[in-house]
C-alpha positions as CSV (number, residue, x, y, z in Angstrom):
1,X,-22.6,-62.0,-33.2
2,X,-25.6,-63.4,-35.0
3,X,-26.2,-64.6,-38.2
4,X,-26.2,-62.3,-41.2
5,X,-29.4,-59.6,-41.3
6,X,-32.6,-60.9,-43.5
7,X,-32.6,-60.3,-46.7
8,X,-36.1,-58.9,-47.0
9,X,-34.8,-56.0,-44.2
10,X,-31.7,-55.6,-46.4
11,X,-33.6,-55.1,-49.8
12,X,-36.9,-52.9,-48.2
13,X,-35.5,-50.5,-45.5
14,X,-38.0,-47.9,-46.4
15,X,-40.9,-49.9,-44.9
16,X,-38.9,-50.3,-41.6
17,X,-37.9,-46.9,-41.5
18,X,-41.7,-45.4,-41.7
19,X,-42.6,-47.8,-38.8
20,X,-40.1,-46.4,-36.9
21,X,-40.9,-42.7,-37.6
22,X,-44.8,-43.8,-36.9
23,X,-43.9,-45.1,-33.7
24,X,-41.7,-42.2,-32.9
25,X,-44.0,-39.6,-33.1
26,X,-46.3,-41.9,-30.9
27,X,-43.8,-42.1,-28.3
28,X,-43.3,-38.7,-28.4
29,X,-47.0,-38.1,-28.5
30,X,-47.0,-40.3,-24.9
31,X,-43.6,-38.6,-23.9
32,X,-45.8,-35.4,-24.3
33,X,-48.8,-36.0,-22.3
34,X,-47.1,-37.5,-19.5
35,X,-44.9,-34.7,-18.6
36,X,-48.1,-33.0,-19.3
37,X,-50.4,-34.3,-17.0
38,X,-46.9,-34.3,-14.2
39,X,-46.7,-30.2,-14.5
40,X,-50.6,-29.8,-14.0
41,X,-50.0,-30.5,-10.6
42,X,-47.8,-27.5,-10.6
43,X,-49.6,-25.0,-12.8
44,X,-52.4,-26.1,-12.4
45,X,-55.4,-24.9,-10.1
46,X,-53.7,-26.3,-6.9
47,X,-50.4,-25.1,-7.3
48,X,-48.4,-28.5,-6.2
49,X,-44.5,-28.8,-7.0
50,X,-44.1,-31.7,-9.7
51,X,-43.4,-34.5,-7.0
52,X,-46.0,-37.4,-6.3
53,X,-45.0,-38.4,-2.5
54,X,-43.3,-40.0,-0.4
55,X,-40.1,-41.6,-2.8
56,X,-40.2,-38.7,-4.9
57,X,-40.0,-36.5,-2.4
58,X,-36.9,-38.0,-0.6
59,X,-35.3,-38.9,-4.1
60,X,-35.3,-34.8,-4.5
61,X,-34.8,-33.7,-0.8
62,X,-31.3,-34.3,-1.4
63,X,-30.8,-31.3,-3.4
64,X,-32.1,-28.1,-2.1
65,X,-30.6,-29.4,1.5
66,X,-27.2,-29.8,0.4
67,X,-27.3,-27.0,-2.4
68,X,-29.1,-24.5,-0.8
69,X,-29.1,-25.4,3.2
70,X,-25.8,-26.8,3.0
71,X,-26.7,-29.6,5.4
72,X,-28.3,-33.0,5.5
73,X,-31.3,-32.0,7.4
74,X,-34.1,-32.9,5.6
75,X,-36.8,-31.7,8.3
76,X,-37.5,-28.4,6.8
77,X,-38.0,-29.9,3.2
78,X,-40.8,-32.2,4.7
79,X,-42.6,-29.6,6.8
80,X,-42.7,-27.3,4.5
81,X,-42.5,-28.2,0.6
82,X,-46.0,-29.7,0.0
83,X,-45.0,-32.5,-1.8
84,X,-46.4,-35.1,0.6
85,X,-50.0,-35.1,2.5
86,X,-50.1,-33.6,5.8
87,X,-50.5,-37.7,7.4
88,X,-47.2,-38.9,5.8
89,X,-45.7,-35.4,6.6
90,X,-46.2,-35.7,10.1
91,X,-45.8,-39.2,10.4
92,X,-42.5,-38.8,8.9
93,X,-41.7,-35.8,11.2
94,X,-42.3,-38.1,13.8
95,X,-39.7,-40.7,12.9
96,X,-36.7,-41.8,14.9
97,X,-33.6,-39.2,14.2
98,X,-30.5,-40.7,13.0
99,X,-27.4,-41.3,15.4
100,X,-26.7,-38.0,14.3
101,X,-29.5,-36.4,15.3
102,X,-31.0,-35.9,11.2
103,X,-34.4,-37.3,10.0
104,X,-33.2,-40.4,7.7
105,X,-33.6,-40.7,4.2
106,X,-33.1,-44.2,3.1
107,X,-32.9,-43.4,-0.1
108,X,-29.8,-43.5,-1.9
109,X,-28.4,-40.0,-3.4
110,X,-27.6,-41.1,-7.3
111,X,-30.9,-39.7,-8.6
112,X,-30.2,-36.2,-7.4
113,X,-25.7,-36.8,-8.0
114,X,-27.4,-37.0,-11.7
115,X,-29.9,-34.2,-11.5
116,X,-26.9,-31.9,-9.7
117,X,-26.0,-30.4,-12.9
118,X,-29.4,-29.5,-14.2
119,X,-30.5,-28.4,-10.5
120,X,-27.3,-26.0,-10.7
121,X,-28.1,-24.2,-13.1
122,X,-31.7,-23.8,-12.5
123,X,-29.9,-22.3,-9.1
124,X,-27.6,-19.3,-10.8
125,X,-30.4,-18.1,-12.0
126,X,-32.9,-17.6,-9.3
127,X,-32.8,-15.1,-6.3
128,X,-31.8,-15.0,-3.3
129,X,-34.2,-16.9,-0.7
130,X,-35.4,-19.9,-2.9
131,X,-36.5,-23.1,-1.7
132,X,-35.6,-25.5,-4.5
133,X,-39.3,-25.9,-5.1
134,X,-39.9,-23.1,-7.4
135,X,-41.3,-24.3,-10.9
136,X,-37.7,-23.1,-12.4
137,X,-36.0,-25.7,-10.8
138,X,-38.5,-28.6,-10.9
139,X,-38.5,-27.7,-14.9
140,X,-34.7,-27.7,-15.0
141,X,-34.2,-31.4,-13.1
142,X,-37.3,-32.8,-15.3
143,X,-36.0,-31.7,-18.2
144,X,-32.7,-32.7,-17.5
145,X,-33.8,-36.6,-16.7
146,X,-35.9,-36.6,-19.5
147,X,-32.9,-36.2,-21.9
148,X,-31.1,-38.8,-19.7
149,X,-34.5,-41.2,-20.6
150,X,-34.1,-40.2,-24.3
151,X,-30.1,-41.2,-24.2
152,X,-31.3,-44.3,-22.4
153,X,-33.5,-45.3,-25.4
154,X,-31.1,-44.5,-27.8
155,X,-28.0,-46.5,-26.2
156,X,-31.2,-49.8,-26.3
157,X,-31.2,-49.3,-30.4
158,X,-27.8,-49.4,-30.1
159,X,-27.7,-52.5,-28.4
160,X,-30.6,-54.3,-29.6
161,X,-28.9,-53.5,-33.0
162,X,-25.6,-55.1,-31.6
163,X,-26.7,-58.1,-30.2
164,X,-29.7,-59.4,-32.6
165,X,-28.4,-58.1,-36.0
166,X,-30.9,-58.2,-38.9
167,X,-33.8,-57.1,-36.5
168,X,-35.1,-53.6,-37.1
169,X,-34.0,-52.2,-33.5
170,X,-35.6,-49.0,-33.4
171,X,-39.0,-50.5,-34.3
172,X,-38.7,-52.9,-31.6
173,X,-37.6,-50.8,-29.1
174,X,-39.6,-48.0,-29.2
175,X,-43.1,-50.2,-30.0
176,X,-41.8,-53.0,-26.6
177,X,-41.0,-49.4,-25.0
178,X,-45.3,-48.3,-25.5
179,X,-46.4,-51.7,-23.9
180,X,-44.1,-51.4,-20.9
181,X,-44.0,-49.5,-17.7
182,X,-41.0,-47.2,-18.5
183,X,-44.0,-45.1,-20.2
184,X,-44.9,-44.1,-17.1
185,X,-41.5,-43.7,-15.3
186,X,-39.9,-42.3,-18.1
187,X,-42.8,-39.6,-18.9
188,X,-44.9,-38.8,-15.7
189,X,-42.7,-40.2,-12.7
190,X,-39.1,-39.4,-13.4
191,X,-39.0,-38.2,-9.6
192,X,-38.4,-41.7,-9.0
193,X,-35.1,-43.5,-9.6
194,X,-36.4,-45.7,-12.5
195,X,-35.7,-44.3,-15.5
196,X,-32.4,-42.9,-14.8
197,X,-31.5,-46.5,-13.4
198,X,-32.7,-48.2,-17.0
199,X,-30.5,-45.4,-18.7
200,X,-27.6,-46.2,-16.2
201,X,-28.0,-49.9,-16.8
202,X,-28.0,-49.3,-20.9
203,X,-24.7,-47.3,-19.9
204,X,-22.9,-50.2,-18.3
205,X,-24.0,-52.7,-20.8
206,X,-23.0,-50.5,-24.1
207,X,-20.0,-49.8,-22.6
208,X,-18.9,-53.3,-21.9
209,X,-19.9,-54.5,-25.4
210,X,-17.9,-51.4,-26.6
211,X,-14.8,-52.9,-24.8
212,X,-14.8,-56.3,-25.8
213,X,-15.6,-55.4,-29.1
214,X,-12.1,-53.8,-29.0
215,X,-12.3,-50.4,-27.9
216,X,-10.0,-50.5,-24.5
217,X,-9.3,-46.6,-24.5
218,X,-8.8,-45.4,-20.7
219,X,-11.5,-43.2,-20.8
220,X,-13.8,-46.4,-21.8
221,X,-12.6,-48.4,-18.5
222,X,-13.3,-44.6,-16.4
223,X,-16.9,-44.2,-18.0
224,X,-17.8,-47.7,-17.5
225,X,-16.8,-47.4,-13.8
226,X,-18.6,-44.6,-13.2
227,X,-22.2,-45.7,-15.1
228,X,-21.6,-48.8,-13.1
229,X,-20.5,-47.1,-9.6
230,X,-24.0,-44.3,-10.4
231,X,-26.6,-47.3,-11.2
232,X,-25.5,-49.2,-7.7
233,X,-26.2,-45.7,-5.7
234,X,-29.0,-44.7,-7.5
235,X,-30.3,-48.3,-6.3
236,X,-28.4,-50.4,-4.4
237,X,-30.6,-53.6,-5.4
238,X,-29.6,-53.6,-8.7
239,X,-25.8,-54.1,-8.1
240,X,-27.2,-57.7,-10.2
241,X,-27.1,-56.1,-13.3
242,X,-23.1,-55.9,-12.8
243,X,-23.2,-59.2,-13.7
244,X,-23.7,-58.9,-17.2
245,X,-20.3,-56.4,-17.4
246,X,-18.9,-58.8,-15.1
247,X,-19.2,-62.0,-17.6
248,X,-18.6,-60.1,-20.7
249,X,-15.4,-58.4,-19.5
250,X,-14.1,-61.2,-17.5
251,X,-10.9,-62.2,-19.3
252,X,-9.6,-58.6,-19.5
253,X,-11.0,-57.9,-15.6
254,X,-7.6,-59.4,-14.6
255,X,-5.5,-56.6,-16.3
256,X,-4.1,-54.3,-13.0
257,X,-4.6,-51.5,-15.8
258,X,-8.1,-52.0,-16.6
259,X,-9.4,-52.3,-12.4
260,X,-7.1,-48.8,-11.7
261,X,-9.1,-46.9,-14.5
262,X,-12.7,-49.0,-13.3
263,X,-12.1,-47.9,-9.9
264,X,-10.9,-43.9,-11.0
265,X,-14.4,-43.6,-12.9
266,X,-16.7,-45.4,-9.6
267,X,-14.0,-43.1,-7.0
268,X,-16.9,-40.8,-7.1
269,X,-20.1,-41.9,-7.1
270,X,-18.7,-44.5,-4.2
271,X,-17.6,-41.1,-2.3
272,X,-20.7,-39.3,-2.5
273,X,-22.5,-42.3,-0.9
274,X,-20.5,-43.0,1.9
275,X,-20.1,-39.5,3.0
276,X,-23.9,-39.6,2.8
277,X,-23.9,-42.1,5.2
278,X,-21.6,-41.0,7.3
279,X,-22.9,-37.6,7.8
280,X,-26.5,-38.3,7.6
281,X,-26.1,-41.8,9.8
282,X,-22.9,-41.5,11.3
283,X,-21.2,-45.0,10.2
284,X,-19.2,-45.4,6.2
285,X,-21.5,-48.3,5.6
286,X,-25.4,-48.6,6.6
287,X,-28.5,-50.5,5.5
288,X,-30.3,-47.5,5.6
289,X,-34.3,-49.4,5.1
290,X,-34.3,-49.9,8.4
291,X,-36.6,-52.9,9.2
292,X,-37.4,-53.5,6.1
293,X,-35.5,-56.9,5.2
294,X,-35.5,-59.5,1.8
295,X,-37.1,-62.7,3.7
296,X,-36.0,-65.4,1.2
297,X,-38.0,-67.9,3.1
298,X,-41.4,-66.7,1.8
299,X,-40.6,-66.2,-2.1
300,X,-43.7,-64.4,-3.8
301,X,-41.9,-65.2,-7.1
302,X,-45.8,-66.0,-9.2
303,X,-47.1,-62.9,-7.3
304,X,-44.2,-60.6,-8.4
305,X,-44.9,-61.8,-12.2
306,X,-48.8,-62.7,-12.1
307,X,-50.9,-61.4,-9.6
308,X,-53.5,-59.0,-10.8
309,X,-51.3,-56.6,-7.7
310,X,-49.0,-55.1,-10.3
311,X,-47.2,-58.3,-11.4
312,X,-45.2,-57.2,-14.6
313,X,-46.1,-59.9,-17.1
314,X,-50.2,-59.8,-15.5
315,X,-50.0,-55.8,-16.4
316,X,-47.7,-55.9,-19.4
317,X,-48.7,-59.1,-21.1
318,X,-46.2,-58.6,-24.3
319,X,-42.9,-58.5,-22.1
320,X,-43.8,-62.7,-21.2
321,X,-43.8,-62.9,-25.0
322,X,-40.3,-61.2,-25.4
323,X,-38.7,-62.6,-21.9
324,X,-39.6,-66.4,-23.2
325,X,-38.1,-65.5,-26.1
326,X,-35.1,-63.8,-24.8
327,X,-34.4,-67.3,-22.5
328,X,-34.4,-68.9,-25.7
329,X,-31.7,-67.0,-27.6
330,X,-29.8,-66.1,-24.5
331,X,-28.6,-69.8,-23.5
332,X,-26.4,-70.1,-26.2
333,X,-24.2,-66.6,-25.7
334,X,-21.7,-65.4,-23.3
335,X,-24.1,-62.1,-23.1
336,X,-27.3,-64.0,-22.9
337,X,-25.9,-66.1,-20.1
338,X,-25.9,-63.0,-18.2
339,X,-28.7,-61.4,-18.7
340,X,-30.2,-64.6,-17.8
341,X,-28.1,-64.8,-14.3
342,X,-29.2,-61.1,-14.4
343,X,-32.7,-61.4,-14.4
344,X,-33.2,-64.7,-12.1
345,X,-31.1,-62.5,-9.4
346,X,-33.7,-59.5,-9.6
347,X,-36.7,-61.7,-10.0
348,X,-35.7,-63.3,-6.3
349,X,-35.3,-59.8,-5.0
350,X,-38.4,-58.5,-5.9
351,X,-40.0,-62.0,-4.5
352,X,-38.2,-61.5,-1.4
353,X,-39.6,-58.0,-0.5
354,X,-41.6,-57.9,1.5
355,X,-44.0,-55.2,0.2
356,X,-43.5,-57.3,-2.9
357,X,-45.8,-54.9,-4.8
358,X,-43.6,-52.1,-4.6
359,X,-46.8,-49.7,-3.6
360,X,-48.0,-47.0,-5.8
361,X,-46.7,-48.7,-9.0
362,X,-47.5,-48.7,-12.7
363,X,-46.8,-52.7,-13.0
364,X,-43.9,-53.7,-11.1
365,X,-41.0,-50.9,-11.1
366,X,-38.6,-53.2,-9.8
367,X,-38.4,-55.2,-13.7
368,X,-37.2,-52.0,-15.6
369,X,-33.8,-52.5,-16.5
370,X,-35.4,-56.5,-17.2
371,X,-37.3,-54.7,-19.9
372,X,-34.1,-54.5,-21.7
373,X,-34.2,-58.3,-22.1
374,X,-37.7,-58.7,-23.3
375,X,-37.1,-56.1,-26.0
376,X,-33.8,-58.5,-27.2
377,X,-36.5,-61.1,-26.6
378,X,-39.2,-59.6,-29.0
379,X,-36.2,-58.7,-31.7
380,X,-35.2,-62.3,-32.1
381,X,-39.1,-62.4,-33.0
382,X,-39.3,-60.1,-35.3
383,X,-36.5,-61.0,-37.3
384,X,-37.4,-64.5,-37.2
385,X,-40.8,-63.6,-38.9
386,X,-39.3,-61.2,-41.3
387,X,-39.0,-63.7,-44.2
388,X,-42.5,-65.1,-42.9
389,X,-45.7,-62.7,-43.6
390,X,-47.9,-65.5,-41.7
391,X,-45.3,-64.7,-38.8
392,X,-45.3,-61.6,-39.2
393,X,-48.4,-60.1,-39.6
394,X,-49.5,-62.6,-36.4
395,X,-46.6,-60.7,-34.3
396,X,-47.7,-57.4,-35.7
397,X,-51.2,-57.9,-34.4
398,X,-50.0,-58.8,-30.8
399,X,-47.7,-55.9,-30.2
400,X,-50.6,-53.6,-31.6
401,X,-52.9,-54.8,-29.4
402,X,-50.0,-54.9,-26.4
403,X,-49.5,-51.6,-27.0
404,X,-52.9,-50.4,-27.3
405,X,-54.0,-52.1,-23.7
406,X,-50.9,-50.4,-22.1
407,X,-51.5,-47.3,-23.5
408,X,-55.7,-47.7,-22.5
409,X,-54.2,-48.8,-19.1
410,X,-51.5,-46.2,-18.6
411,X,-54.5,-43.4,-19.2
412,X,-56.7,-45.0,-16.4
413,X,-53.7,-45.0,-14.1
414,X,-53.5,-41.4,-14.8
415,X,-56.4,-40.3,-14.3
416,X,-56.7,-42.3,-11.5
417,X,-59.3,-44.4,-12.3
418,X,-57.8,-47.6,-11.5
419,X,-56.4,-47.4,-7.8
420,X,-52.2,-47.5,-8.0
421,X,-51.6,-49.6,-4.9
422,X,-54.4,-52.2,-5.2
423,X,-54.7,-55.6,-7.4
424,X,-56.4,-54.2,-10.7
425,X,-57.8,-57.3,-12.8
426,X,-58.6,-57.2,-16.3
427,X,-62.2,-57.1,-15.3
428,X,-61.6,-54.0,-13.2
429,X,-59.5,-52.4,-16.1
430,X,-62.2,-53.1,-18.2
431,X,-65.1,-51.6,-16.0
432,X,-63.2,-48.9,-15.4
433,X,-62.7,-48.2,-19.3
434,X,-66.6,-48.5,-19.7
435,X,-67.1,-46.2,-17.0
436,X,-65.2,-43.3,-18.9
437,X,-67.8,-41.2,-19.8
438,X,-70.5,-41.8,-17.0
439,X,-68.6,-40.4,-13.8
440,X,-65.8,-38.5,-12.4
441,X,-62.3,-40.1,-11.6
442,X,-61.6,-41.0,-8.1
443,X,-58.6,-38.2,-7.1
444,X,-56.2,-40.7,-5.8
445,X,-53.0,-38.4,-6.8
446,X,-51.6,-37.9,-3.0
């Protein structure tokens, strides 16, 4: 643990407190419009279900086949649901079939082994003949991983509060949350596996600070297991997060006790998955992304951070701020050690991609449980400048103006007026900003 809290926090909490509120009802404000702007597509003039494409569509697939077709064919699903354009549709129709004779979907099946409850009951209560495509059950999932983002949130307070004591945790985390790209995955694209893996990830990390804080209860051991077993099948690259469980837990890993109740809790998450594959490719254990391969020979580790193509400090300028800070803090902790080992581990893997960009992408999607860090980053700021109004009021300005550009930019991705696969410079955000109110946005949705 760190040194004692400030004693300006201590003696004015009020002022903290209505910063936090403020920022609240912003980010609820953002929360708000996103999922807005995600249900026009459905009630809205064109009638589209509330899924962007190709991931989304997949990510979902899962559940009306195997709740309502009982089977792993997800054929029907693409030919008929709308959700992708008629090129992709067909193109995917056209694919290879798996050993077993299915259309692969090399997604894994944690996002919808999550959204199985809410889907559920969104099925008891519609008739006979539905598709899984009906507004009811879109509604039901989205609401449902929208309180899995909110939980997500709340368990980062909890942690930044934990691990940089004396910093105002709510504050940081919800202002770090407006100039990141989880306002877009957590608002407008929760289709995608994103925000449930950053709530996953705040799971396993909570948890393990939980235990070796002192709390070694059995059904601590069995949820930690299964957060930790869910994140690795929701998305299999970020297994590196385990790391930071790993290193935290490691003296009490060797207990026989403590591995039996870690493997009951990831039994079935693990289960799910290889049954998946067995049925869907017919083998326990597949790379299931085909030819797409990490090729560590050609690194793009500047592009992945800098390049006006989505790299996540180029588009989210305030997280460089709060990462170099984080590296800081971090070198001197068991915790920070491994979020560090953490975060080199995922920056190679997104290097080694190669579509490094990640395609249609609001930043770069594959830093968002790293977000985490640059928020413990920007707390070790804050609370450094608390006893320092120079300090303070400098930091102040920078995350108001960090927030305001991702808030600017996050509209123009909306609406579509920047494109969301191409490099978009700040000259390009910037003309497209001036160009607001003299023509139509292009309709780049599909």
């Amino acid at each position: 643990m760190d040194a004692k809290p400030a004693a300006s926090l201590r003696a004015s909490p009020r002022p903290a407190r209505a910063v936090a509120a403020g920022l609240a009802l912003l980010c609820a404000a953002v929360a708000a419009t996103g999922v807005a702007w995600q249900a026009w597509d459905m009630f809205g003039p064109k009638h589209r279900p509330m899924l962007q494409g190709w991931d989304d569509s997949f990510y979902y697939f899962w559940l009306p086949s195997v709740v309502i077709d009982h089977d792993l064919d997800f054929s029907n699903q693409l030919a008929h649901s709308g959700t992708v354009d008629a090129a992709a549709r067909d193109a995917g129709l056209a694919q290879p079939r798996t050993a077993t004779g299915l259309l692969p979907n090399k997604y894994p099946p944690g996002w919808a082994l999550a959204s199985l409850p809410f889907f559920l009951a969104a099925h008891a209560a519609t008739p006979a003949g539905a598709t899984g495509f009906e507004p009811g059950y879109l509604l039901t999932v989205w609401a449902g991983q929208l309180l899995y983002a909110a939980a997500g949130l709340w368990l980062t307070v909890k942690l930044v509060a934990r691990l940089v004591p004396g910093a105002p945790a709510a504050a940081v985390v919800l202002a770090g949350w407006l100039a990141s790209p989880l306002i877009y995955y957590q608002t407008a694209r929760v289709a995608m596996c994103h925000s449930l893996v950053f709530t996953l990830a705040m799971s396993v990390f909570w948890l393990a600070l939980r235990i070796a804080d002192g709390d070694r209860r059995a059904h601590v051991w069995v949820a930690l297991g299964f957060c930790g077993a869910l994140l690795v099948v929701t998305r299999n690259v970020v297994v590196v997060y385990l790391v930071f469980p790993a290193v935290v837990l490691a003296p009490r890993l060797r207990s026989l006790k403590a591995a039996a109740w870690l493997a009951l809790g990831a039994a079935g998450p693990v289960a799910v998955q290889l049954v998946a594959w067995k049925l869907l490719f017919g083998s326990w254990l597949v790379y299931s992304y085909g030819g797409e391969r990490f090729d560590f020979a050609h690194l793009h580790v500047a592009d992945v951070l800098f390049s006006p193509r989505h790299g996540w400090f180029y588009w989210h300028p305030l997280l460089l701020v709060g990462v170099a800070a984080f590296a800081v803090w971090a070198w001197r902790r068991r915790e920070g050690r491994a979020g560090l080992a953490a975060l080199g581990a995922i920056l190679l893997l997104n290097a080694a991609w190669p579509a490094w960009w990640l395609g249609s992408s609001f930043g770069h999607r594959g830093f968002e449980v790293a977000t985490f860090f640059a928020l413990l980053g920007l707390a070790v700021l804050w609370r450094a400048a608390a006893a320092r109004p120079a300090w303070r009021r400098a930091l102040t300005a920078v995350v108001t103006l960090a927030v305001a550009w991702n808030l600017v930019l996050g509209t123009l991705f909306l609406t579509r007026r920047i494109p969301p696969e191409a490099a978009v410079t700040y000259a390009d955000a910037g003309r497209a900003l001036a160009g607001w109110f003299t023509g139509p946005a292009n309709d780049l949705r599909r």
